[in-house]
N, C-alpha and C positions, 0 to 999 in steps of 0.2 A: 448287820449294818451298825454293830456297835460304832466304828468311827466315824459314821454318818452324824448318827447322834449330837457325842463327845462334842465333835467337830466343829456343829452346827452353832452351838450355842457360842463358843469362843472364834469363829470366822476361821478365812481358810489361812494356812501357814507356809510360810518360802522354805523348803527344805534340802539341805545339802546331803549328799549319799558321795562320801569318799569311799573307792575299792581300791584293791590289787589284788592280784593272785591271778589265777587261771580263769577260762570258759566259765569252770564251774561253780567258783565263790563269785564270780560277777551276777550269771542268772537270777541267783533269789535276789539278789538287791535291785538288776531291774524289773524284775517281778513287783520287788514292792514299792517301787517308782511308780511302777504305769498303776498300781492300786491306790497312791497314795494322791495320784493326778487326776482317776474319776470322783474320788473322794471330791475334789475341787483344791486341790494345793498346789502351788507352786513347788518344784521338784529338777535340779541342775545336779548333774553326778562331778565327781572330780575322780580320775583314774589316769589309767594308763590309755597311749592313743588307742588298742584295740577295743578297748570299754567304750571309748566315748564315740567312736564308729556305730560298734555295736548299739548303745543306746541310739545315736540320732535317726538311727534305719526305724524308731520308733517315735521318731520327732520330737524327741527328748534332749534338750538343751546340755552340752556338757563340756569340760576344759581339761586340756593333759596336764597333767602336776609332776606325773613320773616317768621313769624311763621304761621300757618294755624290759622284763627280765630274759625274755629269751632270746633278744639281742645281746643282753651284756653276757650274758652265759655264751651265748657265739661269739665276743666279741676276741681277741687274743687274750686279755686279762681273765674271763670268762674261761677260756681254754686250757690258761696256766693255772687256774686257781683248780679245775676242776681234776685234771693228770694229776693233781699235785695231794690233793684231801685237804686241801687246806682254802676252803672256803672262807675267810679271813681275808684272806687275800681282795675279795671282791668289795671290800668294806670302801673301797677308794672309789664307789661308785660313781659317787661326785665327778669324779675325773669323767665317768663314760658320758654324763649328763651333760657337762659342757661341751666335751667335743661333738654330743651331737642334738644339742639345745635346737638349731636349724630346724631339723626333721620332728622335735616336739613342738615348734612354734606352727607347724604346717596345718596341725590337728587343733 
């Protein structure tokens, strides 16, 4: 219960938890969300829409910031970048993000 403690004396804190990556670099951070919430803190993740799905199925408040990577890796630029080894190629992400802003605003 050390951050019980810690905690108690300075009140509780609004904490933001940004991810990306796969299933499995998101778990321990919502691991440490849902610890950091019985602690008593305020706790909103910012990821990708499959992150912040995943978190709200634990009633956990969250916002898409980015684009799914394994849409842009399926996406044609995705495709060419990937036949190609020239992962560089994908750097023009931006481009995937706007055309499809719509489908990150849904989430």
């Amino acid at each position: 219960d050390f951050g019980r403690g810690v905690c108690a004396a300075m009140g509780p804190y609004r904490i933001a938890i940004a991810t990306q990556g796969t299933r499995g670099d998101f778990q321990p951070a919502l691991s440490l969300g849902l610890g950091l919430i019985k602690a008593g803190h305020d706790v909103k993740f910012f990821g990708n829409p499959d992150h912040i799905r995943m978190a709200a199925e634990f009633n956990l408040p969250g916002a898409s910031i980015s684009i799914e990577v394994k849409d842009l890796l399926a996406s044609e630029r995705g495709l060419r970048a990937m036949e190609s080894g020239d992962l560089a190629k994908l750097g023009a992400s931006q481009d995937f993000a706007t055309d499809n802003k719509e489908d990150m605003e849904k989430d």
